[in-house]
Structures are given as C-alpha cells and as structure tokens.
C-alpha positions in Angstrom: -1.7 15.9 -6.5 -0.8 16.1 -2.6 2.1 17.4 -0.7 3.8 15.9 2.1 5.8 18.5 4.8 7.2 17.2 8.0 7.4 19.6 11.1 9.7 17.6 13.7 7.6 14.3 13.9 4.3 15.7 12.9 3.6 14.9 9.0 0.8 17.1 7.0 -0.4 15.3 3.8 -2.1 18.2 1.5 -4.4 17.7 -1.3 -3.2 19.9 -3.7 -5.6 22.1 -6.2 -9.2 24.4 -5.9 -10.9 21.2 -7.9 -13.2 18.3 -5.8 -10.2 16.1 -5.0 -11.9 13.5 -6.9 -10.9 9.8 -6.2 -9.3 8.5 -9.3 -6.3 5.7 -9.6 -3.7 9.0 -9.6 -4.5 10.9 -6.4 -5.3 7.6 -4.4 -1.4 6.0 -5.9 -0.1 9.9 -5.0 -2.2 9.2 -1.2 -0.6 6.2 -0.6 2.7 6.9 -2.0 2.6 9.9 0.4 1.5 7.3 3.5 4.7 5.3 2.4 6.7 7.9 2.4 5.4 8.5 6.0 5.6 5.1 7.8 9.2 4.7 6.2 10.5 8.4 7.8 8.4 8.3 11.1 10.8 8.1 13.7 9.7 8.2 17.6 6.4 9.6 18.8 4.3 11.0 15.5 1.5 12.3 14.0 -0.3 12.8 10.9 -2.7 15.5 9.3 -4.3 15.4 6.3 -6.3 18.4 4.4 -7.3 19.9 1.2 -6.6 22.7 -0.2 -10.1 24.8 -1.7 -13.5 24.6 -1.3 -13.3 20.7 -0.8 -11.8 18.0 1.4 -13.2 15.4 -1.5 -16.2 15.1 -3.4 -15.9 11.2 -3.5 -14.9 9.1 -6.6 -14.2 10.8 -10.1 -17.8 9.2 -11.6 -17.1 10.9 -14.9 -13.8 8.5 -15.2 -15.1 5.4 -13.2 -18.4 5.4 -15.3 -16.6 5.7 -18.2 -15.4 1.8 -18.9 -16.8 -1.2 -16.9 -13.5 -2.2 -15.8 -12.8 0.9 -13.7 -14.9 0.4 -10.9 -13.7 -2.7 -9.9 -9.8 -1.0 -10.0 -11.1 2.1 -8.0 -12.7 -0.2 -5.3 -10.0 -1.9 -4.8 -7.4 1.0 -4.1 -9.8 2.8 -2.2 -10.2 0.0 0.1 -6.1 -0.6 0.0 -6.2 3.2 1.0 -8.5 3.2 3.7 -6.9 0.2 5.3 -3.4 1.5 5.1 -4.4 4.5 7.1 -6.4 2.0 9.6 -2.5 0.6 10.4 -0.7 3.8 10.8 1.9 3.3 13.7 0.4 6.6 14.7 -2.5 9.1 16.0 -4.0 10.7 12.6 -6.0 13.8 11.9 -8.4 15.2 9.2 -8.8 18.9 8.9 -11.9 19.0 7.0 -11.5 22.6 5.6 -14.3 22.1 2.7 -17.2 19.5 1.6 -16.4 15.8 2.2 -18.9 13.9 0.3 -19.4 10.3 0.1 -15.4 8.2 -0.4 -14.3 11.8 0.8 -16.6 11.2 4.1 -15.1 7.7 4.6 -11.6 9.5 4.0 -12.1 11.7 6.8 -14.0 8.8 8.9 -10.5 6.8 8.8 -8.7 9.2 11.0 -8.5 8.9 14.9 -9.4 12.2 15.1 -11.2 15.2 12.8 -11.3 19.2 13.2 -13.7 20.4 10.7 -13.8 24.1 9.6 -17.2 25.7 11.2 -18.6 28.4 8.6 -18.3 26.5 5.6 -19.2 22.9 4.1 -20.8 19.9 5.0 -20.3 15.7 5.4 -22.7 14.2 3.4 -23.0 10.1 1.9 -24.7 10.9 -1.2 -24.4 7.9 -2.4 -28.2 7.7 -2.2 -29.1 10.8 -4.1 -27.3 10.3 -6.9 -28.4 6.6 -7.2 -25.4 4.3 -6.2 -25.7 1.1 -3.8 -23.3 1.9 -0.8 -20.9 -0.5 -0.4 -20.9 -2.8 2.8 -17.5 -1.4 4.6 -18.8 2.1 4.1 -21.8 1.2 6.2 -19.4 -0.7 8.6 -17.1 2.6 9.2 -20.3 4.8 9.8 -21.6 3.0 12.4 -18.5 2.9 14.2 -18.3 7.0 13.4 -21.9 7.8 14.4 -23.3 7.9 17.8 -26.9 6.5 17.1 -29.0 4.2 14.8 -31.1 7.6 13.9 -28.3 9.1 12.8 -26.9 5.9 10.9 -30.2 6.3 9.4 -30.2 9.3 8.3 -26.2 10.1 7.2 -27.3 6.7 4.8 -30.6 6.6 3.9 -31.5 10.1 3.9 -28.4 11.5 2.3 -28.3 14.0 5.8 -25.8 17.0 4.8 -24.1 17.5 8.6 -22.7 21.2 9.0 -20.3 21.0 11.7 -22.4 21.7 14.5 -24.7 18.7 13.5 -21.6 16.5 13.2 -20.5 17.6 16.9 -23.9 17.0 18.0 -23.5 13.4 16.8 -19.9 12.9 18.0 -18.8 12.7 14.4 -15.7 15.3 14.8 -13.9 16.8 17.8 -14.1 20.1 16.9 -15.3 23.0 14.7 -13.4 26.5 14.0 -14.2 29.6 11.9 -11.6 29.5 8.9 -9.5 27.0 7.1 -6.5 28.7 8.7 -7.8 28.3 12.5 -8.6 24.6 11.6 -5.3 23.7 10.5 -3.6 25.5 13.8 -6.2 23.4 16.0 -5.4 20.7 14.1 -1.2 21.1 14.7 -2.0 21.7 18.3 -3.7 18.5 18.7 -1.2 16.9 17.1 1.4 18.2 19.5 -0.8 16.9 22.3 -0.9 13.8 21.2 2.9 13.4 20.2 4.0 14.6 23.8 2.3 11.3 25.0 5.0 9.7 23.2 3.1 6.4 22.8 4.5 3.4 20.7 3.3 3.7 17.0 3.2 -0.4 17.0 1.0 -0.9 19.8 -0.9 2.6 19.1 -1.5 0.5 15.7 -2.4 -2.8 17.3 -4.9 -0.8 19.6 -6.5 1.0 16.6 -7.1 -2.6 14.8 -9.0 -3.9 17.7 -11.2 -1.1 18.3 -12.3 -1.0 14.5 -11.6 -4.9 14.2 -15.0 -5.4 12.1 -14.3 -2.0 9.8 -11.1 -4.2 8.6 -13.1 -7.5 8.5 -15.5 -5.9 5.9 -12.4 -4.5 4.3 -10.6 -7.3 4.1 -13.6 -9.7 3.5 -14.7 -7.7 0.0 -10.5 -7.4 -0.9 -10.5 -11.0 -0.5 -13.7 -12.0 -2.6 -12.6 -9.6 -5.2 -8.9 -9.3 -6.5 -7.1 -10.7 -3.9 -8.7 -14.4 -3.8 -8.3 -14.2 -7.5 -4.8 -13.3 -8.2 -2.9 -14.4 -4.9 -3.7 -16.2 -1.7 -2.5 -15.6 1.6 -2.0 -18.5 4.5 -0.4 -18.2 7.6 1.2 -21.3 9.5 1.9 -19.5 12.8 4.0 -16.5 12.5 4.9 -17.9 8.4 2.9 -16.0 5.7 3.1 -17.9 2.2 1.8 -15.4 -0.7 1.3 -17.2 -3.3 0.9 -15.9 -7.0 -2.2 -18.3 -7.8 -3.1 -19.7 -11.5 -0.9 -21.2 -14.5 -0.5 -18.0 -16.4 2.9 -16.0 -16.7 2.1 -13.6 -13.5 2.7 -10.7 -15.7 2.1 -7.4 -13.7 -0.6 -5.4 -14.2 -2.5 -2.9 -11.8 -4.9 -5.8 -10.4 -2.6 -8.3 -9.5 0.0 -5.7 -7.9 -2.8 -4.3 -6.0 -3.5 -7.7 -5.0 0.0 -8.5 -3.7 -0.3 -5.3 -2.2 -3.1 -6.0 -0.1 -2.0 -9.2 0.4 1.1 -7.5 2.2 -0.9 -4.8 4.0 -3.3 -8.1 6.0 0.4 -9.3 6.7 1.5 -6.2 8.5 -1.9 -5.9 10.2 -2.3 -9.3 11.0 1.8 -10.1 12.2 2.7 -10.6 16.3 6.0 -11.4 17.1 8.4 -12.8 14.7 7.5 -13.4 11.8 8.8 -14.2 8.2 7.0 -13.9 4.5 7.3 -16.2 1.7 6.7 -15.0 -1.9 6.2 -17.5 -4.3 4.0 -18.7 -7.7 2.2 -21.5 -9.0 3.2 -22.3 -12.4 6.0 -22.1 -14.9 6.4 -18.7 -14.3 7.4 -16.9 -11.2 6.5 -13.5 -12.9 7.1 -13.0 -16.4 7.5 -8.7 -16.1 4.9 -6.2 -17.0 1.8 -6.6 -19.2 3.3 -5.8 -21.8 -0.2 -6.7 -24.1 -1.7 -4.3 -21.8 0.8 -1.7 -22.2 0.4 -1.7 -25.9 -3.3 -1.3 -26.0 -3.2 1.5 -23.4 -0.1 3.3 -23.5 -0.9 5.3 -20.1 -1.0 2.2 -18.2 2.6 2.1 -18.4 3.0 4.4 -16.3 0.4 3.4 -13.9 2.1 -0.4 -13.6 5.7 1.6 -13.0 4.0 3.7 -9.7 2.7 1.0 -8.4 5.4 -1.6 -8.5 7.5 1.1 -7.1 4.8 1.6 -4.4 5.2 -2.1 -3.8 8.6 -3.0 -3.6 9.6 0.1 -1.5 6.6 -1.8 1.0 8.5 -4.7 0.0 11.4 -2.5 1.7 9.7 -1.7 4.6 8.1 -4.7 6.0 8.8 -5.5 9.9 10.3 -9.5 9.0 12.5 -11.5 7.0 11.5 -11.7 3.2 12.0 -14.4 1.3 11.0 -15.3 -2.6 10.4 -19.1 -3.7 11.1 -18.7 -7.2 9.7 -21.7 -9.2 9.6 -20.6 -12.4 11.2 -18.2 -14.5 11.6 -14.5 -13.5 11.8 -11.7 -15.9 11.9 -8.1 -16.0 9.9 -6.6 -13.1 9.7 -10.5 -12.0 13.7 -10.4 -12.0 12.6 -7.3 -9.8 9.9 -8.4 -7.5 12.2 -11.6 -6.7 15.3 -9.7 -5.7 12.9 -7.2 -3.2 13.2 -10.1 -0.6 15.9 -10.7 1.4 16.5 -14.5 0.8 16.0 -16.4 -2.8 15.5 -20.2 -3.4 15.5 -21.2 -6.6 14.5 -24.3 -8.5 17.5 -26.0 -9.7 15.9 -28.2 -12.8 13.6 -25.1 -14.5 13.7 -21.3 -14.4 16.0 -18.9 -15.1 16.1 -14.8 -13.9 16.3 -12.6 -17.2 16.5 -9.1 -17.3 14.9 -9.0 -20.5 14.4 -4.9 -21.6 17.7 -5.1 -23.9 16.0 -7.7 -26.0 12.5 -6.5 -26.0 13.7 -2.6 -26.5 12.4 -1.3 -23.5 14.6 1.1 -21.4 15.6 -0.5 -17.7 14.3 2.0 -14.7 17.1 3.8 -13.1 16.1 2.3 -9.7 15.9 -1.3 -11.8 19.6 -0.9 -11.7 20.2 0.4 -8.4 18.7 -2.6 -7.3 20.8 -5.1 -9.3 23.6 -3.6 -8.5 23.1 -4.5 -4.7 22.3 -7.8 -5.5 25.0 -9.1 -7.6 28.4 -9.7 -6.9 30.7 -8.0 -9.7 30.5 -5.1 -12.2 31.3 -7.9 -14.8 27.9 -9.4 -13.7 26.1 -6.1 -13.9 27.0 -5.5 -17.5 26.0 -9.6 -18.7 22.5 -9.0 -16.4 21.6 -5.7 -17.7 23.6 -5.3 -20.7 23.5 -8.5 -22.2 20.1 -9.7 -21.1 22.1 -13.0 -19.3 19.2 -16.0 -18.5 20.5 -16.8 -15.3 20.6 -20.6 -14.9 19.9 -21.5 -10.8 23.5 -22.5 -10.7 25.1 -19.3 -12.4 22.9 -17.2 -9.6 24.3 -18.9 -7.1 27.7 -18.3 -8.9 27.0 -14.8 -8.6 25.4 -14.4 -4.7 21.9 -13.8 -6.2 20.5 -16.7 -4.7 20.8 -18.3 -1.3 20.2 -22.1 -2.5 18.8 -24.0 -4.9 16.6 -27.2 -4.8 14.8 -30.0 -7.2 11.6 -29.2 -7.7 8.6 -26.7 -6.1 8.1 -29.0 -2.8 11.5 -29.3 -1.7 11.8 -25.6 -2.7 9.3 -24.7 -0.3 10.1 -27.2 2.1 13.2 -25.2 2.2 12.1 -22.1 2.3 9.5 -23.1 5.4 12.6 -24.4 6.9 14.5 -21.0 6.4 11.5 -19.3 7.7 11.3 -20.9 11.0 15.1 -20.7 11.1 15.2 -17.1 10.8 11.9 -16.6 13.4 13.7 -18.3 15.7 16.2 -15.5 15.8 13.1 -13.6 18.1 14.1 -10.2 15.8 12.2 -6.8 16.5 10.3 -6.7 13.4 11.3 -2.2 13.6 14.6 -2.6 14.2 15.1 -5.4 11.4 13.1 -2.9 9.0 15.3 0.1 9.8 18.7 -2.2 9.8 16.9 -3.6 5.6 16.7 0.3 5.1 20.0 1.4 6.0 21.7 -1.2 4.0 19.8 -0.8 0.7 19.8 2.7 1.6 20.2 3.7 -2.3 17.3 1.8 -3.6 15.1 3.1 -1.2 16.5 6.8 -2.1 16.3 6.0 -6.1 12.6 5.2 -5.6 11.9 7.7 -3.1 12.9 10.0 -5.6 11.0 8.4 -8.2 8.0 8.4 -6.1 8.2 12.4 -4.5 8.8 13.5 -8.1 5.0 12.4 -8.4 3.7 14.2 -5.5 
C-alpha cells in the first residue's frame, strides 16, 4: 500500500496505486509501519517526503468500510489520530507533495507536514466533511487554524467546504509552493529537502521545537485519545522523568487492536512528552499481566488475526526504539504475546507468590511467529531452555525465570514489585544516559529481532 526509498538521508514514503488512498486500518498500519521504519534508520541530518501516486494524495477515510459496522469508527479514529501525532514527533523537517486531490483526513494528512509543495494544474484541498454530512472532529478544527492564515478562511475551508486550487492555498499560506506536473513537484520537493538537510539541525530538538509550536494541535490530539481508548484500556502517570503504563481493569489483558493501539499511544505521549533521562514502567492490574491474543476475537473474525500480528509487531519494534530504559512489572501471569510484550523491555520483575510466563501456542495449536522465537532466543539463557519454553509450552514459575536469566528479580506481592521497580527506575535515571545513544546501543544488541520484524513488517509495504 506505500513504499518507502531512502536517498542518502532523505526518506520518500509513496502511496502506492491510481485508487483515492482511502484511510482504512491497512494503509494507516502500512503509514505508520513505514514512519517506524523511518525514525529507526534516520541517522544524522534527515528528511522526509511523502506522496501519492494517481489522481489523489487521499480522499479521506474509506466511508464505505467505516460505515459498514458501528465499531469501526471508533478504531479508525483512533489510528488516525496515533498517525497524525507520530508524524507531529518526527526527529525531522517533513514534506507533502500533494500531486492529486487531498480531501478531508487526506487534508489533515498533508496539514501534518512542516512543509507542502502542491502540484499547480491539477486538484484541489478541500474538508468536505460538511458536504457530505459528517460532524468534524475537534483536532481537525485545531490543525486548520494553525494551517490557515485567517478566521475567513477558517470559515470557509470548514463551514463552506471551500475547494482551494493551489493558487488559493498559496494565497492563504496553506502550502509553499505550486508547480505544473507531478514530476516537477516531486523534484521541488527533493530540493527542499536537501536545503533543509544541509542545515544539519538535531532531529531531537527539531522535534521538541515542532511540539511547542503546534502544542494545542497535540493537546486536542491527545485529549480525545485519552477520553477514548486510552483512559479506557491503560493509564499513563509520570513521577518526574518515571512513566508507569499501566494495563487498567481485572480482565486477562488479552490483545486486541484497541488496547494495543492504546499502549501505543500511550508510548507515543511518552516519547513526546520525555526530557532528560527517563525510564518506563510496563505493568497490569489484575491476575493477568497479558493473557496473549484475543483469541475469542480471532475466531469470530478470522482477518483480525492478522491485523493484531501487524500491530503488535508495530509495537514492540516501538517497544525497540524508545530513547530510555524499559522495564515490565509483571504481576500476573504472562502468556503468548504477553510472554512477548513482557520480554520487549529491558528489565523484568516478577511476582514471586503468583504468575507464571507460558508460551502457550504448542498447547493451543497455534504456530509461534518466526520473530516470536528470535526474541526468546535472546532472552533466555540455554538452547535446552529454548526447546522447554517453546517446545514444551514450560509455565515458568518466578524462580525458574530467574534460573534461566529471564528475569532480573523477583518480589512478594504487586507493591513491593513496584516499589522495586520505581527503585530500579530511579537507579537507572541516575545513570544521566542519552536517551539516542541508549536506543541505538538496545538496537545493535538485539539487532536480529529488530531485522526478523523489519522483515516482517517491509514484506507488508
């Protein structure tokens, strides 16, 4: 659904196709794994561009699918908004070629980069929200007014459903520039990203800067993640430069495309919101710590398989990538993609009187992920291990994991866990680490995870 090519530093994400680049749960998870792909191979001074091939940049979100069944609204909002803010805390200048029509979520699209070319003889930016009879969502009404020059032309991009050509656009200070042909478009487009690399400016604090200037565009983003999946499924405090995630409710914290998008953007306010060093706990209320996939889920829709396996492997290579310690309080059992989530982090606690980590796929007849393995494999000790783990489907008692190296400690019951594990935290931030340099040095040593789901995850693209 998009393509990503790398010239030197300068990255150009292409929307793939002659249809309207619709926004359904496929192209945004093949966006963002692109975006991943991105931030995790960036290196010095960089750039991004992202186009479309055909007639249009995007026509907005695929209504025919959203409309279909009441619960897919609520999952499109959510990514989109995921999207949109991942692109707000790129640790670099970004650019939309607008080659074709960008209409309504395609608008905002385009309206989240720093900078947009648009092609001059053919189509248009238009919100159409109000033509076709759909309430506009606050943060879409929060980027435009920090995109267009004047309350008239607030008033009219929203409540009059204005279709800007390119001239009209420039006229409002909407997009830096318009050029006859997609070709020419995409050349200005490279040439401004040259400019801007040979500035060679600091992709952290070009970030930082970015977030202040659109501060209240990632309030309203944040705000509505918040009151929606997010405050549902997880919460998120911060105690200085400590961020406790915490997997909220009394259920078995089986993962399914809400609550990962949750942790998700639970992870992306961590990253936007982090100064200095900091660490991240993971942990979960209940008996569980995560109990694997929705499997019910799974068996009623047998596509959503596949759409839980892209986006854990979307998370955990984030997991992978984020600037600080990581460590999981595990409190409860783990199992499957719980077993999983838990080992992403780079320290484990684990409570010594109840829980136990279970591969469990051997026993349930599922077949374990390639990069499920690769994984294990760097986290226990010995090949005997491996085979019992994987093989055997071993429960794992606290005291056998520690046997093994899979855990750093273990502790009776939740609060000394996480007294423990606040402990660590402040420990480890003490250590005054460059979040970058910690990130790279987590890369390099679990460098074949990160290539088994890299591979995973281009093989989609």
């Amino acid at each position: 659904m998009c393509t990503l090519e790398k010239l030197g530093n300068l990255f150009i994400l292409t929307i793939t196709g002659d249809d309207e680049h619709r926004f359904n749960p496929s192209l945004i998870d093949s966006i963002k794994s692109a975006l991943d792909r991105v931030t995790a191979e960036a290196t010095g001074s960089s750039a991004l561009i992202t186009t479309a091939q055909g007639k249009f940049f995007s026509n907005g979100i695929d209504l025919t699918w959203t409309l279909s069944d009441p619960s897919h609204y609520p999952l499109i909002d959510s990514k989109l908004k995921s999207l949109i803010f991942h692109f707000f805390n790129l640790p670099m200048p970004t650019i939309a070629a607008v080659t074709g029509h960008a209409s309504a979520a395609g608008f905002v699209l385009a309206m989240s980069h720093d900078y947009v070319v648009m092609r001059k003889d053919r189509g248009f930016l238009y919100m159409s929200e109000i033509d076709i009879g759909l309430k506009i969502p606050n943060w879409f009404v929060t980027l435009v007014k920090n995109k267009v020059k004047s309350p008239a032309a607030w008033r009219d991009v929203v409540m009059r459903g204005a279709k800007l050509t390119a001239d009209m656009a420039i006229e409002q200070g909407i997009i830096d520039s318009a050029h006859h042909g997609a070709a020419e478009t995409m050349k200005e487009a490279i040439k401004l990203g040259e400019e801007l690399m040979e500035r060679k400016w600091d992709g952290k604090v070009y970030a930082h800067n970015r977030r202040l200037v659109f501060s209240d565009v990632l309030v309203a983003l944040t705000n509505e993640t918040s009151s929606s999946n997010a405050g549902k499924m997880c919460t998120l405090e911060k105690q200085g430069n400590l961020f406790i995630l915490t997997l909220i409710g009394d259920d078995e914290h089986r993962l399914n495309p809400s609550l990962i998008d949750s942790i998700r953007a639970a992870l992306e306010r961590i990253t936007a919101e982090a100064t200095g060093s900091s660490v991240l706990i993971t942990t979960g209320q209940g008996k569980f710590f995560s109990n694997g996939y929705d499997l019910d889920l799974a068996s009623s829709d047998p596509s959503s398989l596949k759409l839980m396996d892209s986006k854990l492997k979307s998370l955990i290579f984030y997991l992978f990538n984020l600037p600080m310690p990581t460590i999981a309080v595990v409190t409860g059992h783990a199992s499957a993609a719980g077993f999983v989530l838990a080992m992403s982090h780079d320290y484990v606690l684990m409570e010594k009187d109840r829980g136990f980590l279970y591969m469990s796929e051997i026993d349930i007849g599922l077949k374990i992920l390639n990069w499920f393995v690769t994984l294990v494999k760097n986290k226990v000790k010995s090949p005997v291990a491996w085979r019992d783990v994987v093989m055997r489907g071993t429960k794992l008692t606290a005291d056998m994991a520690i046997e093994q190296g899979i855990v750093d400690s273990a502790h009776h019951g939740a609060a000394e866990m996480m007294k423990e594990a606040i402990k660590l935290g402040e420990v480890l931030m003490a250590r005054k680490w460059n979040g970058k340099v910690y990130a790279h040095n987590r890369r390099l040593v679990f460098s074949d995870v990160l290539a088994a789901l890299n591979n995973e995850i281009v093989a989609r693209l």
